[in-house]
DRENVODO-746827 format. One record per residue (C-alpha): x, y, z; residue number from 1. Coordinates in Angstrom, 2 decimals, decimal comma, padded with zeros to 5 digits. Layout:
<sites>
        xx        yy        zz   seq
         X         Y         Z   NUM
...
</sites>
This chain:
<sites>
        xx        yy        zz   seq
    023,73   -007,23    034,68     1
    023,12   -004,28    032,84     2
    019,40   -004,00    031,48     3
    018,58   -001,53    029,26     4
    015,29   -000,46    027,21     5
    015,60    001,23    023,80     6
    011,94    002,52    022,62     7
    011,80    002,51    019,22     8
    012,93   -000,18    016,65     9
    013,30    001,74    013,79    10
    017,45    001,94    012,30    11
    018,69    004,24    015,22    12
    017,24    001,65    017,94    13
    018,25   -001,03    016,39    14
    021,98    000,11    016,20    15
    022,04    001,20    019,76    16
    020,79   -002,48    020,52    17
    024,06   -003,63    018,27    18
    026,31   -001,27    019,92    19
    024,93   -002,26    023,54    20
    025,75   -006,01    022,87    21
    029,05   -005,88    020,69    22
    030,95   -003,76    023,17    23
    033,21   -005,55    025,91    24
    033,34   -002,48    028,64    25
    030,26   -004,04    030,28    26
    030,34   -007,76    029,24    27
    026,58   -008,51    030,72    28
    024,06   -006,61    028,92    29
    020,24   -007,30    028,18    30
    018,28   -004,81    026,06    31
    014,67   -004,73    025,54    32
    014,04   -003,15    022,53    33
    010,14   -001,86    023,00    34
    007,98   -000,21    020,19    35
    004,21    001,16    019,64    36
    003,48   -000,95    016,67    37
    003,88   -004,34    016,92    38
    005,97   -004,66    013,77    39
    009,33   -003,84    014,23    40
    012,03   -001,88    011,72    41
    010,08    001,74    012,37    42
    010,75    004,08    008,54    43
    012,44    000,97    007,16    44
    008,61   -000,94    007,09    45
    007,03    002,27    006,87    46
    008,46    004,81    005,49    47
    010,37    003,07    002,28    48
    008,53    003,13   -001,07    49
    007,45   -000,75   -002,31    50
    009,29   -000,36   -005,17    51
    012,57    000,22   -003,82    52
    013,27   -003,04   -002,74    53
    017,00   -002,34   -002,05    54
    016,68   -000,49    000,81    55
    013,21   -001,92    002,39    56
    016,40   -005,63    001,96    57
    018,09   -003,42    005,21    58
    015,26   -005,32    007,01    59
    017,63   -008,85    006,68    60
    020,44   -006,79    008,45    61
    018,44   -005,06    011,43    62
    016,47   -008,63    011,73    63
    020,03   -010,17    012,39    64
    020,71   -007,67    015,30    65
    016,99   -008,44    017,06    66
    017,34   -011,83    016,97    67
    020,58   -012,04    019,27    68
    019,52   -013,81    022,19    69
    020,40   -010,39    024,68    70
    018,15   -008,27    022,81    71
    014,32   -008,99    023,11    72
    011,67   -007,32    021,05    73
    008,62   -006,12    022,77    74
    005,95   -004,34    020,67    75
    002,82   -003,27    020,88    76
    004,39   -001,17    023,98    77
    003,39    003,06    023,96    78
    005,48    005,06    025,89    79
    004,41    008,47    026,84    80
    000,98    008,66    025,06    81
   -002,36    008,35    026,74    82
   -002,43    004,94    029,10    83
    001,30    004,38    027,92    84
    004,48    003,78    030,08    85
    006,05    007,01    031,64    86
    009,83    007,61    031,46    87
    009,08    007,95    035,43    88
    008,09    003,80    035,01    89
    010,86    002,71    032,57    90
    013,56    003,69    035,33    91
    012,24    001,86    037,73    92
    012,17   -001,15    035,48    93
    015,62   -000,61    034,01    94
    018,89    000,81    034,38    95
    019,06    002,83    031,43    96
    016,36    003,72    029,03    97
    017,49    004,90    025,21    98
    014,87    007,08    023,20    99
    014,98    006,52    019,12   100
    011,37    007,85    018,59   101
    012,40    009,48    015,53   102
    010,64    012,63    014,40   103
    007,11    011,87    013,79   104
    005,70    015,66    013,30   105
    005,28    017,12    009,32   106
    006,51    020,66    008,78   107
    003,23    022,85    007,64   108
    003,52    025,54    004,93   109
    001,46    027,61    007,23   110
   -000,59    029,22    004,37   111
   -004,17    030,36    003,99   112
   -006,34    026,77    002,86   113
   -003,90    024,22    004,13   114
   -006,48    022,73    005,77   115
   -008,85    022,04    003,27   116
   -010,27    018,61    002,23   117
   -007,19    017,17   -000,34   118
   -004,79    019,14    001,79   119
   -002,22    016,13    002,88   120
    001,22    015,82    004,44   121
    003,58    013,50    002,29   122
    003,73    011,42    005,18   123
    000,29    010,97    005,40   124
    000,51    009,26    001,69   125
    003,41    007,45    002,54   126
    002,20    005,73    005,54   127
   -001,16    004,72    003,48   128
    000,93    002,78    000,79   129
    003,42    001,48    002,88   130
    000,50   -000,48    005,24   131
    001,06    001,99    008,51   132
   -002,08    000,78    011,11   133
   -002,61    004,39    011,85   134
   -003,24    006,04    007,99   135
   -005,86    006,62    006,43   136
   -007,08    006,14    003,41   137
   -006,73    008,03   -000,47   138
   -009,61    007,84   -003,53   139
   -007,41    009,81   -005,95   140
   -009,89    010,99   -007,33   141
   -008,12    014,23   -008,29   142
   -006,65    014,87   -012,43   143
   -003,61    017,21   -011,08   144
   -001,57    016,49   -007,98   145
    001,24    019,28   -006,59   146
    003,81    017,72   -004,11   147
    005,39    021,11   -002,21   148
    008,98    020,20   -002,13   149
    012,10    018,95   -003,44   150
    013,72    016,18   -001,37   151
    013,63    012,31   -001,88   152
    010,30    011,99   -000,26   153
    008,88    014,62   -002,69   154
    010,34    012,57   -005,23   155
    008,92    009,18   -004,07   156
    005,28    010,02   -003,38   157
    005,33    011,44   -006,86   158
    006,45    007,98   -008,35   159
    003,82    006,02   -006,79   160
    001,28    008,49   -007,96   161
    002,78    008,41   -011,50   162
    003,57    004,30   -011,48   163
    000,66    001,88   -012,70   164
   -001,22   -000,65   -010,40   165
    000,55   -003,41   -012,34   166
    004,58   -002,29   -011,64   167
    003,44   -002,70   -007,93   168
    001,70   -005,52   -007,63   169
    004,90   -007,30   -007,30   170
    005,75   -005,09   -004,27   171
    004,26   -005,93   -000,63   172
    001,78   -002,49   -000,87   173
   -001,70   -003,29    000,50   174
   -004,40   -004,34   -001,26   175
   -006,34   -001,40   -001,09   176
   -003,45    000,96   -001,98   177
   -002,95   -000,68   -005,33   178
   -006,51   -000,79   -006,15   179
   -007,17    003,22   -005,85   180
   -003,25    002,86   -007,81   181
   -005,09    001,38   -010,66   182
   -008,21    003,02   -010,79   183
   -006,21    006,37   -010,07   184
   -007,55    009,51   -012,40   185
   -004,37    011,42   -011,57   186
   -002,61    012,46   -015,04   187
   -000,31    015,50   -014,06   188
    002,09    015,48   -011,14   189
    003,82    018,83   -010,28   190
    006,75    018,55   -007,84   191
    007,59    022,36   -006,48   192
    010,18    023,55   -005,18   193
    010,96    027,35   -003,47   194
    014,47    027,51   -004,04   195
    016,40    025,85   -007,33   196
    017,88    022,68   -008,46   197
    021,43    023,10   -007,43   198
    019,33    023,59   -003,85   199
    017,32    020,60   -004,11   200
    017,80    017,60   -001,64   201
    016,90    014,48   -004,44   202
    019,82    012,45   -005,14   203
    020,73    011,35   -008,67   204
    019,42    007,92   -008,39   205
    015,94    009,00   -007,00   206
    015,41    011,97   -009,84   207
    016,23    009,50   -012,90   208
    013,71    006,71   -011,51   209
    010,99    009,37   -012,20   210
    012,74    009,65   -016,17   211
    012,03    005,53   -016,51   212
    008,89    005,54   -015,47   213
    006,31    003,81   -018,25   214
    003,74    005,71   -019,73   215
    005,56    009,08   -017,52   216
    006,68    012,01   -019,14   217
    009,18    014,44   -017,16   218
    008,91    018,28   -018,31   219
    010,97    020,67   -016,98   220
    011,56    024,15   -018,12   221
    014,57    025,17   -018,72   222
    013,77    029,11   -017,53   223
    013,33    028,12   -014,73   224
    016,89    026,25   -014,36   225
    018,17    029,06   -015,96   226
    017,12    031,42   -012,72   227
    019,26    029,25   -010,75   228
    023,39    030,60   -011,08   229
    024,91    027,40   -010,34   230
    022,90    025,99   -013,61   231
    023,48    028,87   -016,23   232
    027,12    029,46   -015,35   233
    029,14    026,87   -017,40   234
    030,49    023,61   -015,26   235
    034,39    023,87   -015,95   236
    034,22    028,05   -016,68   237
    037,05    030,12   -015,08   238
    035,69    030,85   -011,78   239
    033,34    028,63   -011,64   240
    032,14    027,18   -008,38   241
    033,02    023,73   -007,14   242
    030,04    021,76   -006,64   243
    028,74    018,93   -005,01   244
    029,20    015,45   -006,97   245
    025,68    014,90   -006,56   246
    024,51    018,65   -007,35   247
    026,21    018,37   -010,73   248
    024,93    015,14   -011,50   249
    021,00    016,31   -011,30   250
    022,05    019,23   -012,78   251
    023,11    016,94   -015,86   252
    020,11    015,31   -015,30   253
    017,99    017,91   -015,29   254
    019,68    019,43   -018,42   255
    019,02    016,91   -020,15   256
    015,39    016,65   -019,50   257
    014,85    020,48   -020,72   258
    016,47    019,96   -023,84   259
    014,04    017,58   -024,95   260
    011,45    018,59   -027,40   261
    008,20    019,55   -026,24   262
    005,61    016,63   -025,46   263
    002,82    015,41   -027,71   264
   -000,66    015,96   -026,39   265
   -001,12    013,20   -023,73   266
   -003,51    010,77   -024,56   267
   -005,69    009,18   -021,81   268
   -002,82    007,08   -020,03   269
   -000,10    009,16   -019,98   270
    000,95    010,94   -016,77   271
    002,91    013,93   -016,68   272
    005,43    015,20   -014,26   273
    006,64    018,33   -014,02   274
    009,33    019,95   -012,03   275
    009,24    023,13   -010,98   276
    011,65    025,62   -009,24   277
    011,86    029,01   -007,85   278
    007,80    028,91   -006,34   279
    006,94    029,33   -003,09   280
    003,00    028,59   -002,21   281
    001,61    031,50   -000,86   282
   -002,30    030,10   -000,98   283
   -003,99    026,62   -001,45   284
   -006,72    027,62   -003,48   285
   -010,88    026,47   -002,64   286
   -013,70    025,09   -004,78   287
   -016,52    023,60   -003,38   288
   -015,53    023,31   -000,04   289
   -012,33    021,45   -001,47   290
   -008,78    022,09   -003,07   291
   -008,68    023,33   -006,31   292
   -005,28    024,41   -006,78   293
   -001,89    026,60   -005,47   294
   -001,20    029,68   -005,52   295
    002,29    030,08   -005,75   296
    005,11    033,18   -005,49   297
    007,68    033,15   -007,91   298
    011,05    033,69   -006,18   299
    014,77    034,14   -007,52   300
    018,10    034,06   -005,78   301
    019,05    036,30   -003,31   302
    023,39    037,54   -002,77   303
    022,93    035,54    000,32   304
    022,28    031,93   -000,72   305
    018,30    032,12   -000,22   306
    015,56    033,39   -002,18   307
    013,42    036,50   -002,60   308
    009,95    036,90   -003,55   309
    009,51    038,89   -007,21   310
    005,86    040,27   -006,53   311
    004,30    037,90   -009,38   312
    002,28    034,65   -008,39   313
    001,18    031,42   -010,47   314
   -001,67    029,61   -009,73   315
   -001,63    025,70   -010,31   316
   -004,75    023,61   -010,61   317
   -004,56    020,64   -008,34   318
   -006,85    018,55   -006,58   319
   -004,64    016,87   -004,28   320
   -001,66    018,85   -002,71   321
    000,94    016,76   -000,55   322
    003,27    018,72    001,42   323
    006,94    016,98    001,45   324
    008,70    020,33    003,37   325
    010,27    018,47    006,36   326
    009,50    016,84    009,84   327
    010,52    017,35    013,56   328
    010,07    015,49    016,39   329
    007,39    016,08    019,04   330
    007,35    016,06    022,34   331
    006,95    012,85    024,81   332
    005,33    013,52    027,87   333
    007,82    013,23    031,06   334
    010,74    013,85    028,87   335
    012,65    017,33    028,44   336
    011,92    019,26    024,35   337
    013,19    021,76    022,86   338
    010,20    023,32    020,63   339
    012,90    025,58    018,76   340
    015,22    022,39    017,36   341
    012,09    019,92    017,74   342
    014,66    017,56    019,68   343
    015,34    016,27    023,70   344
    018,15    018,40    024,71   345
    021,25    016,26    025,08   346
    024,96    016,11    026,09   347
    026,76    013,19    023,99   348
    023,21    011,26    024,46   349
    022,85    012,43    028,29   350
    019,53    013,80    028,78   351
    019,75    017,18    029,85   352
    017,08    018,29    032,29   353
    017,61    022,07    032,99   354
    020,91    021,85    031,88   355
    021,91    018,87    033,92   356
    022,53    015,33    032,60   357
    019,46    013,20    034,17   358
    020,95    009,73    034,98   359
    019,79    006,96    033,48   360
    018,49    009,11    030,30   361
    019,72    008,59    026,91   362
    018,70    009,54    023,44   363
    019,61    008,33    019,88   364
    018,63    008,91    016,02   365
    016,11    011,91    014,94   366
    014,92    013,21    018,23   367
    018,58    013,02    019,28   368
    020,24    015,43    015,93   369
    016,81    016,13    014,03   370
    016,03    014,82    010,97   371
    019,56    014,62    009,14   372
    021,92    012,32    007,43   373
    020,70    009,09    005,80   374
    019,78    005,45    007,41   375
    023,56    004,84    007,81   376
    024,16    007,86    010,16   377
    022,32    006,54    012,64   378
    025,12    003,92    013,47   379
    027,49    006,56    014,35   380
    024,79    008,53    016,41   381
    023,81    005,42    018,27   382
    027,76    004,53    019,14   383
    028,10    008,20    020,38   384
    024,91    007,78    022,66   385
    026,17    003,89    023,60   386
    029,45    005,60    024,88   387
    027,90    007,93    027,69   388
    025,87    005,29    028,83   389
    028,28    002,66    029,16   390
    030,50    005,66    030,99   391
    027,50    005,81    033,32   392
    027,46    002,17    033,85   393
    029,17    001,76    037,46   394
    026,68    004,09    038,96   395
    023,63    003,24    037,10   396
    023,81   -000,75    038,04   397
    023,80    000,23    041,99   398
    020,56    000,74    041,46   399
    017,64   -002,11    041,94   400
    015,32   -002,60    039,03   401
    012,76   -005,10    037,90   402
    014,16   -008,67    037,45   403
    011,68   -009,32    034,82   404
    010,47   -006,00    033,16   405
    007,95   -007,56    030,61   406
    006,87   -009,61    033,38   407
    006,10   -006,23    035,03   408
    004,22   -005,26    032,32   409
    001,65   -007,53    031,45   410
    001,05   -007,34    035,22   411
    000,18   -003,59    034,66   412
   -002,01   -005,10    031,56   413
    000,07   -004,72    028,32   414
    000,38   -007,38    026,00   415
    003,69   -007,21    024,22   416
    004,27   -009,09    021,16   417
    007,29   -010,48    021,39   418
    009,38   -011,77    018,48   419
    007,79   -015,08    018,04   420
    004,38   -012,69    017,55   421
    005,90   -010,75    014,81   422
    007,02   -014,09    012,87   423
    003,43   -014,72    013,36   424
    002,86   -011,59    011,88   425
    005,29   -012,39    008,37   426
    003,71   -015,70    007,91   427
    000,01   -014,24    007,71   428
    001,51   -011,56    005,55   429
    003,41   -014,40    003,40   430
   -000,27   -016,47    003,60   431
   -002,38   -012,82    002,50   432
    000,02   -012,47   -000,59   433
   -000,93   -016,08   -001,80   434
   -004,23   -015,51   -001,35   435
   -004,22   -012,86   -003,44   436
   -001,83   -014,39   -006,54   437
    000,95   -011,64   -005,29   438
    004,27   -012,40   -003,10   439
    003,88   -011,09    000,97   440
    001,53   -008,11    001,12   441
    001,37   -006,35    004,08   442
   -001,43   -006,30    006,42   443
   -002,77   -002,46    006,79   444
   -004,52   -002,13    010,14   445
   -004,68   -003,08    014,07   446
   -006,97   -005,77    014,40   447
   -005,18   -007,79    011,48   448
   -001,67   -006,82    012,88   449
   -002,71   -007,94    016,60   450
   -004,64   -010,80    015,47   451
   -001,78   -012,53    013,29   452
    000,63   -011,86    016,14   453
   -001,91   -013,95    018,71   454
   -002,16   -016,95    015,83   455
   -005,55   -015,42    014,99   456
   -004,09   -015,63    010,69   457
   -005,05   -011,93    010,67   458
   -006,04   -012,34    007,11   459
</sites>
């Protein structure tokens, strides 16, 4: 028997689970599929905005894979962090051991006043309105909010911030989320970007939710597009560039948006949001010991693809900034990192330790590639990683392990919630939401978590 652990149950764990048990190479394999939190489905539970209920349904399809009777769930488990398992300890309780820990560390802007009070990182919101034990909590308090960047994330905090209380109370967002939702004061959303639209990383679908939001208003101005060569020069000119499907759809998009005639004075509900392009922040900006606005350099396109800074600068009043520039992974204690890619060097999913594949070693997802692709390109990843291991099958079963890893465990003084724990878990959830006249709302911190997972209702 080949026993394997995979830590982390997010999408790229989850599909090196499927690929470990619907392979015939090695026909007797048993994975244990351990995690920190003791909610499994890792970005797809907490990183997913309520309100797209689409992809948060990929939970059905990664809940089919953990219930196979060779893969067990195990969470509430911390590997590498302070009193947590050490790779060192996970081979000598199995075979193999496949790391999907994702890339947990925000990119900073690294400017003067980023760390001022209503200085956030994206993910920082994101985990507060998607329920995450660990986050913290938001008063939004502020009138103007800038979001630094122009992905999907970017995109998606500035939704929720621009979406009324009532459009998510449907959703399963915690009950103290969508209270400071509805009594938010935030009127004027400012999504920046450093580079231009035809650069931008939103995809069509994401940047014309924000144009059918009630009560939202998108601005754009169409200067600014104009700075940007792919957008002035005609579509179907002679010469013109080819681009990308999704490029020239948000360009039509965002066309469209600048064409309209300028907005009415906003009365007390409206929100505005505003897209802007070709700013880089230079400065987060201080009153009373607090963010008061950006300061940002205005760049244009270089000959070379990037940008250059002009010498001029804008300032934008804000009150709460959330940075949305990018992640990396982070180190884990006992494994090798390279601080330059902010990934575990690897050959085909063979950890490499100085250069040499370490046996037994495998990694998957993010801290595998960094953070690229979409949810689905983890399934090709995880095959890939699933193929060097089950090459390095012969030689890693000669080798003894535990019989009974979780058993090992809770003799070292873990408690692992298994799956029956996290069903536990849904039905408080389900019970919370009724309570509460809504459908299943998710429960936001430890205790609750832990305590629905022992029977405790957690409510």
């Amino acid at each position: 028997m080949l026993r394997v652990a995979v830590v982390g149950s997010g999408p790229s764990g989850v599909y090196t689970a499927q690929a470990l048990v619907q392979q015939s190479r090695v026909p007797d394999v048993r994975v244990h599929v351990l995690d920190r939190l003791p909610t499994p489905y890792g970005l797809v539970r907490y990183g997913v905005a309520p309100d797209h209920e689409k992809i948060k349904s990929l939970q059905s399809s990664l809940r089919a894979v953990l219930e196979d009777e060779r893969i067990t769930f195990a969470g509430h488990v911390e590997v590498g962090g302070e009193g947590g398992l050490s790779p060192a300890r996970l081979k000598e309780l199995y075979h193999a051991v496949v790391y999907c820990v994702g890339a947990a560390a925000d990119r900073p802007l690294a400017v003067p006043g980023e760390g001022l009070p209503g200085s956030f990182s994206a993910t920082e919101f994101v985990s507060w309105y998607s329920a995450h034990p660990d986050a913290g909590g938001f008063a939004l308090r502020a009138r103007s909010a800038v979001v630094v960047g122009i992905g999907n994330v970017a995109v998606d905090v500035a939704r929720i911030l621009a979406r009324g209380a009532a459009e998510l109370r449907g959703t399963d967002v915690p009950r103290a989320a969508l209270d400071a939702l509805g009594a938010s004061q935030v009127r004027e959303v400012h999504i920046v970007g450093r580079r231009g639209p035809s650069q931008a990383r939103f995809t069509t679908k994401e940047l014309r939710e924000l144009g059918a939001l009630p009560r939202a208003r998108i601005v754009v101005d169409g200067a600014e597009l104009a700075l940007d060569p792919a957008f002035a020069a005609p579509p179907d000119g002679p010469g013109a560039a080819p681009l990308p499907a999704v490029v020239r759809r948000n360009l039509e998009v965002l066309r469209g948006w600048s064409a309209a005639p300028p907005p009415a004075p906003a009365d007390g509900q409206e929100r505005r949001i505003r897209l802007r392009f070709f700013l880089r922040p230079a400065e987060l900006l201080e009153r009373d010991g607090r963010v008061s606005g950006v300061r940002f350099a205005r760049t244009v396109p270089d000959a070379t693809g990037g940008v250059r800074d002009t010498g001029t600068y804008e300032d934008i009043e804000a009150q709460l900034v959330l940075r949305a520039v990018g992640c990396r992974g982070t180190p884990l204690p006992g494994l090798p990192f390279d601080p330059v890619r902010g990934t575990v060097p690897h050959a085909g999913g063979r950890v490499l330790r100085d250069g040499v594949a370490s046996p037994g070693e495998y990694v998957a997802g993010w801290i595998k590639r960094g953070p690229t692709g979409v949810i689905g390109s983890n399934r090709s990843c995880a095959k890939e990683t699933v193929a060097s291991l089950l090459a390095d099958a012969p030689l890693l079963t000669r080798r003894e392990v535990s019989p009974d890893p979780l058993a090992a465990l809770r003799a070292q003084g873990l408690r692992p919630v298994e799956w029956d724990g996290w069903l536990s878990i849904e039905r408080a959830e389900s019970a919370l939401g009724r309570s509460l006249g809504r459908g299943r709302v998710k429960i936001p911190d430890w205790p609750g978590l832990l305590g629905a997972a022992r029977g405790e209702g957690g409510l």
